[in-house]
C-alpha positions as CSV (number, residue, x, y, z in Angstrom):
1,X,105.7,85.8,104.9
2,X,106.6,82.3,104.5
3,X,103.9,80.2,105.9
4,X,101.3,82.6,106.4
5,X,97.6,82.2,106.0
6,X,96.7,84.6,102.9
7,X,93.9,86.1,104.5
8,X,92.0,87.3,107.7
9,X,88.3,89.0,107.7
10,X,87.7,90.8,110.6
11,X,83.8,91.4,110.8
12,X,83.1,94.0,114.5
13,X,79.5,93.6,115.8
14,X,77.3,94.8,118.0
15,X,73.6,94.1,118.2
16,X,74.1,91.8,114.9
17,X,72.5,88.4,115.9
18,X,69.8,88.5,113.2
19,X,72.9,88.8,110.7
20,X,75.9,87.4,111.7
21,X,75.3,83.4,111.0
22,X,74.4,84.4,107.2
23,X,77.3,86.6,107.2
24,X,79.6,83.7,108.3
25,X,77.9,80.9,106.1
26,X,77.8,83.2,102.9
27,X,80.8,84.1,103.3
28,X,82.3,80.5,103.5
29,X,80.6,79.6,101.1
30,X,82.6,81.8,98.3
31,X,85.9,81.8,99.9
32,X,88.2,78.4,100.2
33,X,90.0,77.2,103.2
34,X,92.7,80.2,103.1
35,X,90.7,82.5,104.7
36,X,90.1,82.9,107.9
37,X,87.5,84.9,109.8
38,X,88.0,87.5,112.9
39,X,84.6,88.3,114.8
40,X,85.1,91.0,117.2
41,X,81.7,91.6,119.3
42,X,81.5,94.6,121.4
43,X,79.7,93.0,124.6
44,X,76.4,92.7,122.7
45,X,73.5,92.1,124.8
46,X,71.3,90.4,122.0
47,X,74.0,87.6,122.0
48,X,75.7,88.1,118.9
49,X,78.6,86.6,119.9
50,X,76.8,83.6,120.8
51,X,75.4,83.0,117.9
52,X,78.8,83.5,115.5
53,X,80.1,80.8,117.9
54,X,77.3,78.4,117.3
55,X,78.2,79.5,113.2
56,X,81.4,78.5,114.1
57,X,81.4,75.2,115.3
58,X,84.0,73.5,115.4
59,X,86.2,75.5,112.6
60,X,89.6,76.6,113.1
61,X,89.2,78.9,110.9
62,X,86.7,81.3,112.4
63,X,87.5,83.0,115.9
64,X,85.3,85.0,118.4
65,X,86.9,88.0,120.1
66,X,84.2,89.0,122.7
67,X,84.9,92.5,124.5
68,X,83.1,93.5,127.8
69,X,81.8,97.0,126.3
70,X,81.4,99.3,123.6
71,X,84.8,100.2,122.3
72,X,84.0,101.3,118.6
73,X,84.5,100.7,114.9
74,X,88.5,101.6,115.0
75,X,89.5,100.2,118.2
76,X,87.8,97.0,117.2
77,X,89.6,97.0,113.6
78,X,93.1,98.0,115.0
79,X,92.6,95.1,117.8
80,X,91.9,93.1,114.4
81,X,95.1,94.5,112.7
82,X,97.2,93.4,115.4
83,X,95.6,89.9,115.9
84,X,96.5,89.3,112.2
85,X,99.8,90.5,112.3
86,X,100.4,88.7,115.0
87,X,99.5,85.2,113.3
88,X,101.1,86.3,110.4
89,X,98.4,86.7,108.3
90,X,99.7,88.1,104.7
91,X,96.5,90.2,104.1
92,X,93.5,91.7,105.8
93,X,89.2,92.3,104.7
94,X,87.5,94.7,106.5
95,X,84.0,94.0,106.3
96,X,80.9,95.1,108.2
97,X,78.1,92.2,109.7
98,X,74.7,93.6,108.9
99,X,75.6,92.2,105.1
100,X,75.9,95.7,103.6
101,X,78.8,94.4,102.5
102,X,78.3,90.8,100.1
103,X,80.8,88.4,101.4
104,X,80.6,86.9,98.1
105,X,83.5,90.0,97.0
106,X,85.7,89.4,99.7
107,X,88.1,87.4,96.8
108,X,87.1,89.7,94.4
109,X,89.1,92.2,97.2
110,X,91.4,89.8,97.5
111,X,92.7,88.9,94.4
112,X,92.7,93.0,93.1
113,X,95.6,93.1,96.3
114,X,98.0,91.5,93.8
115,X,99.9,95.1,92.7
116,X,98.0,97.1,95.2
117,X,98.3,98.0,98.9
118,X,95.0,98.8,99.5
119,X,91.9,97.9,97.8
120,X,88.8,99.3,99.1
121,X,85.4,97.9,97.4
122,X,83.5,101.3,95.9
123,X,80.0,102.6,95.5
124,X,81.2,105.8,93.4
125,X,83.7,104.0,90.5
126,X,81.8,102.4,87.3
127,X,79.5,99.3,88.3
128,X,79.0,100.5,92.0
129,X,76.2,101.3,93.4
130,X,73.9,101.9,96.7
131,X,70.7,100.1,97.1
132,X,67.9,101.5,99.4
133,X,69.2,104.5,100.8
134,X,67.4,107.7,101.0
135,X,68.4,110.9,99.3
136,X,69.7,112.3,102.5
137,X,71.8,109.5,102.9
138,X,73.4,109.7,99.7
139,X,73.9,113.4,99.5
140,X,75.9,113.3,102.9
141,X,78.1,110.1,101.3
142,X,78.8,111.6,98.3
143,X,79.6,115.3,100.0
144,X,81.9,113.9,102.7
145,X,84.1,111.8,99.8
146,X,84.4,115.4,98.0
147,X,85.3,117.0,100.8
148,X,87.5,114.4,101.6
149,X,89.2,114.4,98.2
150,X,89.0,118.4,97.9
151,X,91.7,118.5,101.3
152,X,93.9,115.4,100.6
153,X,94.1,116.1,96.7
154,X,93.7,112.3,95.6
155,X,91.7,110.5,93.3
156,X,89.9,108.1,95.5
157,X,86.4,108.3,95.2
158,X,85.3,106.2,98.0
159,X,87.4,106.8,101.1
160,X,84.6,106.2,103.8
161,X,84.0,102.5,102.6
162,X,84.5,100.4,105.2
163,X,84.8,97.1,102.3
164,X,88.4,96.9,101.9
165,X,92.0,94.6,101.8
166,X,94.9,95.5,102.7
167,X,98.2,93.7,102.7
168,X,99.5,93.2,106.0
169,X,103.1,94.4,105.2
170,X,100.9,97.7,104.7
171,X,99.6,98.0,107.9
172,X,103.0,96.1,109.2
173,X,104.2,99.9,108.2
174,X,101.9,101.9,110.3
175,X,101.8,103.1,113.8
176,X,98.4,101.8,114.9
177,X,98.7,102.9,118.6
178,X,98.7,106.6,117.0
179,X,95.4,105.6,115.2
180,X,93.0,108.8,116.9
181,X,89.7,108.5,114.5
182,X,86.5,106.2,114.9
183,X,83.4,105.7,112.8
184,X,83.4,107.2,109.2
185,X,86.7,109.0,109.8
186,X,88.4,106.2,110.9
187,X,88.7,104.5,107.0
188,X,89.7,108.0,105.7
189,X,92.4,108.1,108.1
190,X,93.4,104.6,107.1
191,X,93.4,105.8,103.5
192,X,95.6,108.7,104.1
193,X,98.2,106.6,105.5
194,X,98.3,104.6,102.5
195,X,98.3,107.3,100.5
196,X,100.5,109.5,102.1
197,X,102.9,107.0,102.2
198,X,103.0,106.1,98.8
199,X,100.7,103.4,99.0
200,X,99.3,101.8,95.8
201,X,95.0,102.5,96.2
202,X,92.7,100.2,94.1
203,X,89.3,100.6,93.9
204,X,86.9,97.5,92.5
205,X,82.7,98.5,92.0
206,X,80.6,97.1,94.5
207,X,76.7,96.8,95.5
208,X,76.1,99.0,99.5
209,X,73.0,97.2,100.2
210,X,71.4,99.2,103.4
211,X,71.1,97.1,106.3
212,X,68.3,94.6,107.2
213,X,68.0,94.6,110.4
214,X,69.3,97.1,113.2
215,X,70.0,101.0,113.2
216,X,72.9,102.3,111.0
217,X,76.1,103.7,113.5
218,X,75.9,107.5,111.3
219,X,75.5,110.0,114.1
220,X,76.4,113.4,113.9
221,X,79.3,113.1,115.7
222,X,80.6,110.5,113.4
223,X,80.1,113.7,110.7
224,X,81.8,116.1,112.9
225,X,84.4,114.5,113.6
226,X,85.0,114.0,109.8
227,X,84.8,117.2,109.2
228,X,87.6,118.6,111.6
229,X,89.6,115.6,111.0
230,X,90.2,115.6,107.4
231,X,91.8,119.6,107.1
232,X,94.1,118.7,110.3
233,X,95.4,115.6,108.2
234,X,96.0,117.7,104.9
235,X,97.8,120.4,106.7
236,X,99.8,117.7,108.8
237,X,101.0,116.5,105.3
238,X,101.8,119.5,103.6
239,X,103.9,120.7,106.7
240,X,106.0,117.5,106.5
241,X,107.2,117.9,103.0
């Protein structure tokens, strides 16, 4: 990829404005002027898109995608996938806006790429770990990872973790229009393509901080859906071999 940017970060919002200008200034503030920054706002009527504009500025290196509705979290990331392979990005952060996720280990991400296809940023490997979350909450993370990793038979101990690189040439490799899954199930899925397709999977610790402001996206659909998801990808595997 001669004379590509190195990296894009694709941050999807909706109902983010009380986060999403100290997203975009921490996050500059640790990375240099290689990487880029995505924000893809799902019509937001607290004017979160708005706001990461006036973050912007002037920059050419931070863009506003603004959709007219509610799409989701994997519509919004596979519109983000195709915008950076588009501009030739060589890799791509997922990262969510409500600063869960520290910008501050997006080139921590970045740098673990070199030998790995995807890295995802883990609460469940040594030196990660998940600040204020209730026992409920943890219990159902740590169950649906099991669960996960009881059907595909890998080692990955954080699948759902929506903190992650990839290189581009990875998801260069995938059919993102056949791309079914949203919420939770959605970053499994992405991890099974890796994997599946002999994909190199690196995880690095990090700190889940919950969110500050806002309501958290788990519903029980997004569990559901996990849970009929992940057998129908294990037996879809085994049938091809």
């Amino acid at each position: 990829m001669s004379g590509a940017f190195p990296a894009l970060v694709i941050v999807p919002t909706y109902q983010e404005r009380d986060t999403i200008e100290e997203v975009i200034r921490t996050l500059f503030a640790t990375v240099d002027e290689r990487v880029h920054l995505l924000v893809i706002d799902d019509g937001s009527p607290d004017g979160t898109a708005d706001a990461a504009r006036r973050a912007a500025g002037s920059s050419g290196r931070i863009q506003v995608l603004q959709r007219t509705r509610k799409q989701g979290l994997a519509s919004a990331y596979v519109t983000g996938f195709r915008w950076a392979l588009e501009r030739r990005y060589a890799s791509v952060v997922e990262m969510d806006a409500d600063l869960s996720h520290d910008p501050g280990v997006v080139p921590e991400l970045l740098s673990a790429l070199n030998g790995s296809d995807l890295v995802i940023g883990s609460r469940y490997v040594p030196g990660g770990r998940i600040e204020n979350w209730n026992l409920f909450r943890r219990v159902l993370s740590r169950a649906g990872n099991m669960y996960a990793r009881m059907w595909l038979g890998w080692g990955v101990k954080d699948a759902t973790s929506g903190f992650r690189a990839y290189r581009s040439a990875t998801l260069a490799s995938q059919d993102l229009a056949t791309v079914r899954s949203n919420g939770y199930a959605f970053q499994i899925e992405m991890t099974c393509r890796v994997h599946f397709g002999r994909g190199r999977i690196t995880e690095v610790p990090i700190t889940f901080t919950e969110r500050r402001a806002g309501k958290s996206k788990m519903s029980r659909a997004v569990v559901l859906e996990a849970l009929w998801r992940v057998p129908l990808w294990a037996v879809r595997n085994r049938w091809r071999k």
